[in-house]
C-alpha positions in Angstrom: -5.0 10.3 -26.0 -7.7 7.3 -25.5 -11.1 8.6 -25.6 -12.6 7.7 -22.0 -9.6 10.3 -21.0 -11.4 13.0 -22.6 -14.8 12.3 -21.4 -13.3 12.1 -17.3 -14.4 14.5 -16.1 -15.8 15.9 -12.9 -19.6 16.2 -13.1 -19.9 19.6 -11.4 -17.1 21.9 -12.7 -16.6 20.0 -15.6 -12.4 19.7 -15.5 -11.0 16.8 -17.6 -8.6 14.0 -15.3 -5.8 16.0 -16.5 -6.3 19.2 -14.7 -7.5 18.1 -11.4 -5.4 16.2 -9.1 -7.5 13.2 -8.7 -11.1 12.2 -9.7 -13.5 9.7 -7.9 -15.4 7.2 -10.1 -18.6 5.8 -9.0 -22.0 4.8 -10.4 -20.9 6.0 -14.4 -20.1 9.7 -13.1 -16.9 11.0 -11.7 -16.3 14.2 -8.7 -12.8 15.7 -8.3 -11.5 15.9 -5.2 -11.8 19.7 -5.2 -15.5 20.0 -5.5 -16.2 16.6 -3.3 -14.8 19.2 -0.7 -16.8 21.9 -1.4 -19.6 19.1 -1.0 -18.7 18.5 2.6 -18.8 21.8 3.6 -22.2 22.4 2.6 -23.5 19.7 3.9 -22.1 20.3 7.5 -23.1 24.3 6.8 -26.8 22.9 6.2 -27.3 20.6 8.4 -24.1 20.3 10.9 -21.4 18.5 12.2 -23.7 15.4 12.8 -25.0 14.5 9.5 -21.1 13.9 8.5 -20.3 12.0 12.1 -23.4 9.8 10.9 -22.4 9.0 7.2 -18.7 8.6 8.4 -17.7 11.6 6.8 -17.4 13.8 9.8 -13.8 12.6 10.8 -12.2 12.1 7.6 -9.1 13.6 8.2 -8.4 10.8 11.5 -9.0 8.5 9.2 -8.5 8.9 5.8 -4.1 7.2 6.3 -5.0 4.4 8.1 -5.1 2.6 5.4 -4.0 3.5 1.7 -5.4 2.5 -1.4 -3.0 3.3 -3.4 0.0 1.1 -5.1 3.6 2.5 -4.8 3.9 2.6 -9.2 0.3 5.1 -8.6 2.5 7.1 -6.1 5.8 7.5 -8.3 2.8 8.6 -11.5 1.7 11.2 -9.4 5.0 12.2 -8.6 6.0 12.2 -12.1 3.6 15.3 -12.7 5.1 17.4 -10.4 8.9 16.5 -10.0 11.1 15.7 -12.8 13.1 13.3 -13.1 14.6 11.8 -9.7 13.7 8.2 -10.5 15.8 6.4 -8.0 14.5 8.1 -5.3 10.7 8.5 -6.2 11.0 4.6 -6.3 12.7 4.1 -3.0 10.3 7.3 -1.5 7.1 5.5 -2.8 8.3 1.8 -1.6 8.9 3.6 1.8 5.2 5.6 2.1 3.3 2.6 1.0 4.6 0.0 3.6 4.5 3.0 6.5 0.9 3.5 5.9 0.2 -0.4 5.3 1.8 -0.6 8.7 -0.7 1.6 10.1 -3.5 -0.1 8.5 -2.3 -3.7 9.8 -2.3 -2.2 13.8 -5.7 -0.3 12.9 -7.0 -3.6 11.9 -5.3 -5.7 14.4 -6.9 -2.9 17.1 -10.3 -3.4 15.8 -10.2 -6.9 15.8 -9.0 -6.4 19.7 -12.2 -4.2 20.1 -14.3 -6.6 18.6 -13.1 -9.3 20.9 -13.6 -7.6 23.7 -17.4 -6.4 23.2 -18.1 -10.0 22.2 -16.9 -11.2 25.3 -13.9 -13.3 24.7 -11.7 -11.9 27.2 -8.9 -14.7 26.2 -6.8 -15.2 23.4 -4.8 -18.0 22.5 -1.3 -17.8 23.5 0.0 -19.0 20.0 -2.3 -16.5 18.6 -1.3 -13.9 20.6 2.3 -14.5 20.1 2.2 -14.8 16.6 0.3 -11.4 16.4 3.3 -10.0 18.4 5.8 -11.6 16.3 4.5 -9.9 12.9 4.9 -6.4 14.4 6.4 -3.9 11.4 8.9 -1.4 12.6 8.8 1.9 12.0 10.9 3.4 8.5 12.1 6.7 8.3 13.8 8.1 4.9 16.6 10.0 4.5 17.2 12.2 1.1 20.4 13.0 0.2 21.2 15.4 -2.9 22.9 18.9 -3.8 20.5 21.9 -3.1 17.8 22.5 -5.1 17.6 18.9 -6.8 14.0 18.3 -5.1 13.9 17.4 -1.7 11.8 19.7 -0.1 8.9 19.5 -3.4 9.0 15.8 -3.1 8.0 15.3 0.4 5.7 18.1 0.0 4.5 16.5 -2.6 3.8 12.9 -0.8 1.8 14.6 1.9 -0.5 16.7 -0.7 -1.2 13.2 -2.5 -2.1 11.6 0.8 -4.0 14.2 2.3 -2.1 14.1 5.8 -0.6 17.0 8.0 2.4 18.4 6.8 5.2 20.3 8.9 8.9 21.2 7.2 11.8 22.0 10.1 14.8 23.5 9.7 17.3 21.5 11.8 20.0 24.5 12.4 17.8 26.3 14.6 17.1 23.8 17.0 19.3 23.4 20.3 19.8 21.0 23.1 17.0 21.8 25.6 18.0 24.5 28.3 20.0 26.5 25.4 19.0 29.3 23.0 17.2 28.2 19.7 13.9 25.6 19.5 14.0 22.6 21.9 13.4 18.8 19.3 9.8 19.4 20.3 9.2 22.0 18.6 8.8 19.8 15.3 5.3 18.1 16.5 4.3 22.0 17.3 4.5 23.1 14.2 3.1 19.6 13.0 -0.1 19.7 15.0 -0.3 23.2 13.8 -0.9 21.8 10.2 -3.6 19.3 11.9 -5.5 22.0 13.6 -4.6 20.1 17.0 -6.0 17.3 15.7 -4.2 15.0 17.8 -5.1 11.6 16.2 -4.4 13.4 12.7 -1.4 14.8 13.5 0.1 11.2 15.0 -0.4 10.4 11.1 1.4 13.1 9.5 4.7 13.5 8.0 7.2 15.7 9.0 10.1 16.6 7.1 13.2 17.9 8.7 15.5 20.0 6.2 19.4 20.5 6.6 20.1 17.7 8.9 23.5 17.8 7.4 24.1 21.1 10.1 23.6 18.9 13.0 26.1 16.5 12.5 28.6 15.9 15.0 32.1 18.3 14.7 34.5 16.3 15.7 35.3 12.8 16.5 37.4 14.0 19.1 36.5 14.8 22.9 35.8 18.7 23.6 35.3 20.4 27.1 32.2 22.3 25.7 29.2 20.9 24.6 28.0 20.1 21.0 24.7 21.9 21.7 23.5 22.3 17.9 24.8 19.2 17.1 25.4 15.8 18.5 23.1 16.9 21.0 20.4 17.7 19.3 20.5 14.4 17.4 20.5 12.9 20.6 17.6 14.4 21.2 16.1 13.4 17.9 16.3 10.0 19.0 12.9 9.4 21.1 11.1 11.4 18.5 12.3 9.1 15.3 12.3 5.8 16.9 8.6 6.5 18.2 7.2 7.5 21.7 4.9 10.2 23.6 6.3 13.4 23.9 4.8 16.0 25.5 4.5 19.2 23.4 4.3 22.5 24.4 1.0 23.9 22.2 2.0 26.8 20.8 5.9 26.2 20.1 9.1 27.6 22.0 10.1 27.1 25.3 8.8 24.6 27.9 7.5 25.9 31.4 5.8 24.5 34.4 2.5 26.6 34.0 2.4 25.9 29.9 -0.5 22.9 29.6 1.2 20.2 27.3 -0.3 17.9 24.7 1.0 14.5 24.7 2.0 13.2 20.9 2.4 9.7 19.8 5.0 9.3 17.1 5.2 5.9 16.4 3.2 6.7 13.2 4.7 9.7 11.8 6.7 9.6 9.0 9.7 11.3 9.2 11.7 11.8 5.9 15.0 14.1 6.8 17.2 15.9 3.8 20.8 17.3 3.7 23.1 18.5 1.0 25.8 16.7 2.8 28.4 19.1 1.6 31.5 17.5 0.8 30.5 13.6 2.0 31.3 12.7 -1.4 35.3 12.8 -0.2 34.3 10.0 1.9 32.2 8.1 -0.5 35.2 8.3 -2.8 37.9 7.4 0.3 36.3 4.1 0.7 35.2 3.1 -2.3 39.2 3.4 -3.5 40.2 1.4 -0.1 37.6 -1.5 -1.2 38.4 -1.9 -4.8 42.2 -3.5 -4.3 43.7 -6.7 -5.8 42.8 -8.4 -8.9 40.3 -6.9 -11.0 40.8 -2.8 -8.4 40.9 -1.2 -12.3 37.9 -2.9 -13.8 36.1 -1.9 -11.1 37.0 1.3 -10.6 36.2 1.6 -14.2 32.4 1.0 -13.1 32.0 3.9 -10.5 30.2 6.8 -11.5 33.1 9.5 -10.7 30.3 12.8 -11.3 27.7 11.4 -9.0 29.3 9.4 -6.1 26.1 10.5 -4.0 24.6 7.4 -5.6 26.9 4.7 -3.9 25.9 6.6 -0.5 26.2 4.1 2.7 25.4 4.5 6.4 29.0 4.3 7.3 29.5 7.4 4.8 26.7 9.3 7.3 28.5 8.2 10.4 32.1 9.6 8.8 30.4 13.0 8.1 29.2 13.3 12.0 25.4 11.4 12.0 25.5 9.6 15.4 25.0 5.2 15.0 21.7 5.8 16.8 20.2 8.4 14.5 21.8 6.3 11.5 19.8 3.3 12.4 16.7 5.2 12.7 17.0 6.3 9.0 16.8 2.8 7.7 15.8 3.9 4.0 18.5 6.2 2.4 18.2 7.3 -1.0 19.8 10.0 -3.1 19.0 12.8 -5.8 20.9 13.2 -8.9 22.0 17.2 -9.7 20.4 18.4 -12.1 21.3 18.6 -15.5 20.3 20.9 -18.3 18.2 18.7 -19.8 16.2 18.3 -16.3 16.2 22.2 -15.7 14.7 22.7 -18.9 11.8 20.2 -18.5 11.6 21.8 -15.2 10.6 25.2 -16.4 8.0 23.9 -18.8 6.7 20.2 -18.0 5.3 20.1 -14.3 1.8 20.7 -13.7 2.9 23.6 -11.5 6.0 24.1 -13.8 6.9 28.0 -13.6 6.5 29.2 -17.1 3.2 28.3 -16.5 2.9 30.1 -13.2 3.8 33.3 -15.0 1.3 32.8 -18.1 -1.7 32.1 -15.5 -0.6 35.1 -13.8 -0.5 37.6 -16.7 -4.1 35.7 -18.3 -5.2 37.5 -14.9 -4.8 40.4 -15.7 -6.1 40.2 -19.3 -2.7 39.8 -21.2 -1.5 36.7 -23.4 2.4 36.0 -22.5 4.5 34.0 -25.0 8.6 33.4 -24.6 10.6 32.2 -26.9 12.6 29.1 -26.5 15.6 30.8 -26.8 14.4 32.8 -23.2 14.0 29.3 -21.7 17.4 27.8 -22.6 19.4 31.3 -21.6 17.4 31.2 -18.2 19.0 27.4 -17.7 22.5 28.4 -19.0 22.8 31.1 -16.2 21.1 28.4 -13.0 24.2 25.8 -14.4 26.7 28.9 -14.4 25.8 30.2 -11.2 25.3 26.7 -10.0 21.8 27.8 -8.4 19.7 24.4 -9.1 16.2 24.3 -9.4 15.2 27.0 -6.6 17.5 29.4 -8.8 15.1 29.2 -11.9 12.6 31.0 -10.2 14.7 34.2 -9.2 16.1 34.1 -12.4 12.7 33.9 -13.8 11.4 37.1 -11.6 14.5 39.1 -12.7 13.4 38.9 -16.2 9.5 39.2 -15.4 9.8 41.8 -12.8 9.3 45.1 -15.5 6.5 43.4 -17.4 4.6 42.3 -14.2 4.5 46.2 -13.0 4.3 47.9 -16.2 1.4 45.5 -18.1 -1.1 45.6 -15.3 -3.8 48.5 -16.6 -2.1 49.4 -19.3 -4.5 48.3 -21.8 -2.1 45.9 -23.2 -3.3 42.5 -24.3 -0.5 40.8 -25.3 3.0 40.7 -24.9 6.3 38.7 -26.2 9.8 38.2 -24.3 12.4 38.2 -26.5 16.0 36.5 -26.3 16.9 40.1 -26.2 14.9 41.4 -24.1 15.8 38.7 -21.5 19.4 38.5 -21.5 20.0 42.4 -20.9 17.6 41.7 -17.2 20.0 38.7 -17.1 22.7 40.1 -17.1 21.7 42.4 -14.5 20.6 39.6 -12.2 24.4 38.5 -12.5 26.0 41.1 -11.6 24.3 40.8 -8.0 25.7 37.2 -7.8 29.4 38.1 -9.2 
C-alpha cells in the first residue's frame, strides 16, 4: 500500500479512500462524498435554497449526468469492489454508460451553444454547419444482460446508478400488461422512476431504469393465435416508444390511466435502459446454430473451440428473436452482453471480498450489539458447497447465511456475551436444516 493511500483521507470524518466510496481532492485536502453532503444540507438549512441556486449547487442532481468525468477502466474499478468477477460484461456495461452519458453531454453542449447564439443575436446558422451538426447525432444505446439467476444482474446496474448519482427504478416485466388489461400498463416504469427523482422531471429524464425478467415477455409462439399475447408480444410492443425514446405521458402516482388523473409528460431519449433475463433454456438455440454453421472442412476443429458449459457467451440477436424478443425490441437493445454462472471459486470471493460482501454484513451487525463474530473457513466453504448443490447462485448465499445466523442473532443480543465463534459444526447441523426445506 503506497503511502499517499494512507494519508487520503476525508478532512472531516477522517475515513481513509478505502472506506468511502469516492473522495474529492482539492487545494492539498480531500472531502468524501458522504460528508460533502452533509455540507449542502447545512448550508441550504442556514441560509436557504438560494445560496446553493447562486453557487450552482442548488440543482445538482439536474445536472450532475450531463456530462461524466469519469473513464469507462474508472467505472469497471469501481465495479470491481462490489461485484466479483463478471469481466466481460463490466467491460461491455462500462463501454455502454460512458458513451450514453457522453451523448448527453455532446446535446447539452450543442444546446448551450444554440442558446448562446441566440442571445447574441445570430439568428442564422450556416447550412453546412447546421447539417453537419445534424449528421453527428449519437443514437441512443440500451444494454441487455443475459445470465443464470443470481450471477449479478440486478447488483450491477444498481451498482452503475449508485456510482453516478442518478435516479434509479428496477421493474419487473411479468407484471406488466397490454394497456386496457389487468396488471401495470408500460408506463408504469417512468412512475416508479420519477419516484426515485422526487418528480424531478429533468432528473428523472437522466436516470436509468432497469427492467428485470424480460425473458417472461417474450413472444409464445411463432404461430398465429385467436387470443391476444397480452403479457407478451404485446407488451413489448408497447416497450417500443419507451426504449427507442419519446414523451410519454405518465400517470403520477402509478396504475391505471384515467381522464381526471393530471399526467406528467417524460422525455426518454436520455434514459438508459439496461434489461436482464435468465433466458431459460436459449442456450438449445445458441447450440442449434452454432452446430448448423460449423459444417465442411475444418466443422471438428471448430467445434473443438466452443465453450460447451457456457454457450451464453456466443449469445446473438437472432438467438433473442428464436426465444420470442420481437425484431423491433431486438434492435433497440443494440449492446448485449452475458454473465458467466458462478463458480465456487466466485461464490467464495463473494462471501468475503466485496465491500458490502455478507460475512462482513453479519460481523458489522453483531459489533452492534457489543459482540466480536469470527467463522471459520471451513463455515464459508460448507455455505458455498450447499448454494452449488441446491444450484441457488449468489442470492442463495444470503439465506443460507441467515439459516445458520438466525439463533446467534436472537439469542446474543443482551446476553452479556462479548464474543462468539461459528464452528464447522455448529453450521452444518442449521444446514442441514435449511435443506430439508428445499428437498
Amino acid at each position: 500500500m503506497s503511502d499517499r493511500k494512507k494519508t487520503d483521507r476525508c478532512a472531516f470524518c477522517g475515513r481513509t479512500s478505502d472506506q468511502v466510496e469516492m473522495l474529492l481532492q482539492g487545494g492539498g485536502s480531500s472531502i468524501c462524498v458522504d460528508c460533502a453532503v452533509r455540507v449542502a444540507e447545512y448550508v441550504r438549512s442556514i441560509f436557504g435554497d438560494e445560496a446553493l441556486e447562486e453557487t450552482g449547487a442548488g440543482k445538482p442532481k439536474a445536472t450532475a449526468c450531463e456530462t461524466l468525468s469519469v473513464t469507462p477502466k474508472q467505472i469497471v474499478a469501481f465495479l470491481d469492489q462490489y461485484v466479483i468477477g463478471q469481466d466481460a460484461a463490466k467491460k461491455s456495461l462500462a463501454v455502454a454508460v460512458y458513451n450514453h452519458y457522453k451523448r448527453i453531454g455532446e446535446a447539452f453542449s450543442r444546446k448551450s451553444a444554440e442558446d448562446t447564439r441566440k442571445k447574441s443575436g445570430a439568428e442564422k446558422v450556416l447550412d453546412a454547419e447546421k447539417s453537419a451538426l445534424e449528421a453527428l447525432e449519437i443514437e441512443k444505446s440500451n444494454i441487455l444482460l443475459v445470465g443464470p439467476t443470481g450471477t449479478g444482474k440486478t447488483l450491477l446496474a444498481r451498482t452503475i446508478a449508485r456510482m453516478l448519482n442518478v435516479p434509479f427504478a428496477i421493474v419487473d416485466a411479468t407484471v406488466l400488461t397490454e394497456a386496457g388489461y389487468v396488471g401495470e400498463d408500460v408506463e408504469s416504469i417512468l412512475s416508479r422512476l420519477l419516484q426515485a427523482a422526487d418528480y424531478d422531471v429533468a432528473r428523472a429524464e437522466r436516470g436509468i431504469v432497469f427492467i428485470d425478467e424480460i425473458d417472461k415477455i417474450a413472444r409464445k409462439s411463432d404461430n398465429p393465435s385467436i387470443t391476444r399475447d397480452v403479457s407478451g408480444e404485446g407488451v413489448q410492443q408497447a416497450m417500443l416508444k419507451l426504449l427507442e425514446g419519446s414523451i410519454v405521458n405518465v400517470p403520477p402516482a402509478g396504475g391505471r390511466k384515467h381522464p381526471e388523473q393530471k399526467m406528467i409528460p417524460v422525455n426518454t431519449t436520455n434514459i438508459l435502459f439496461i434489461c436482464g433475463g435468465a433466458f431459460e433454456g436459449i442456450e438449445k438455440k445458441i447450440a442449434q446454430r452454432l452446430n448448423t454453421s460449423v459444417v465442411g472442412y475444418g466443422a471438428r476443429e471448430k467445434k473443438g473451440n466452443i465453450d460447451m458449459d457456457n454457450l451464453l457467451r456466443y449469445i446473438a440477436p437472432q438467438d433473442l428473436r428464436s426465444y420470442g424478443l420481437i425484431p423491433e425490441i431486438v434492435g433497440r437493445l443494440p449492446i448485449v452482453t452475458y454473465l458467466d454462472p458462478l463458480d465456487r471459486d466466485a461464490l467464495r470471493r463473494i462471501l468475503t471480498e466485496p465491500k458490502n460482501a455478507l460475512v462482513k454484513q453479519y460481523v458489522h451487525l453483531f459489533e452492534l450489539d457489543g459482540v466480536k463474530l469470527t467463522i471459520e473457513d471451513g463455515v464459508l466453504d460448507l455455505i458455498v458447497d450447499t448454494a452449488l448443490k441446491y444450484k441457488l447462485g449468489a442470492r442463495g448465499l444470503r439465506s443460507i447465511c441467515e439459516a445458520v445466523m438466525m439463533d446467534p442473532m436472537y439469542e446474543l443480543p443482551g446476553s452479556g456475551r462479548k464474543t462468539f465463534k461459528i464452528t464447522v459444526e455448529y453450521a452444518r447441523e442449521r444446514i442441514d436444516r435449511f435443506a430439508g426445506t428445499l428437498s
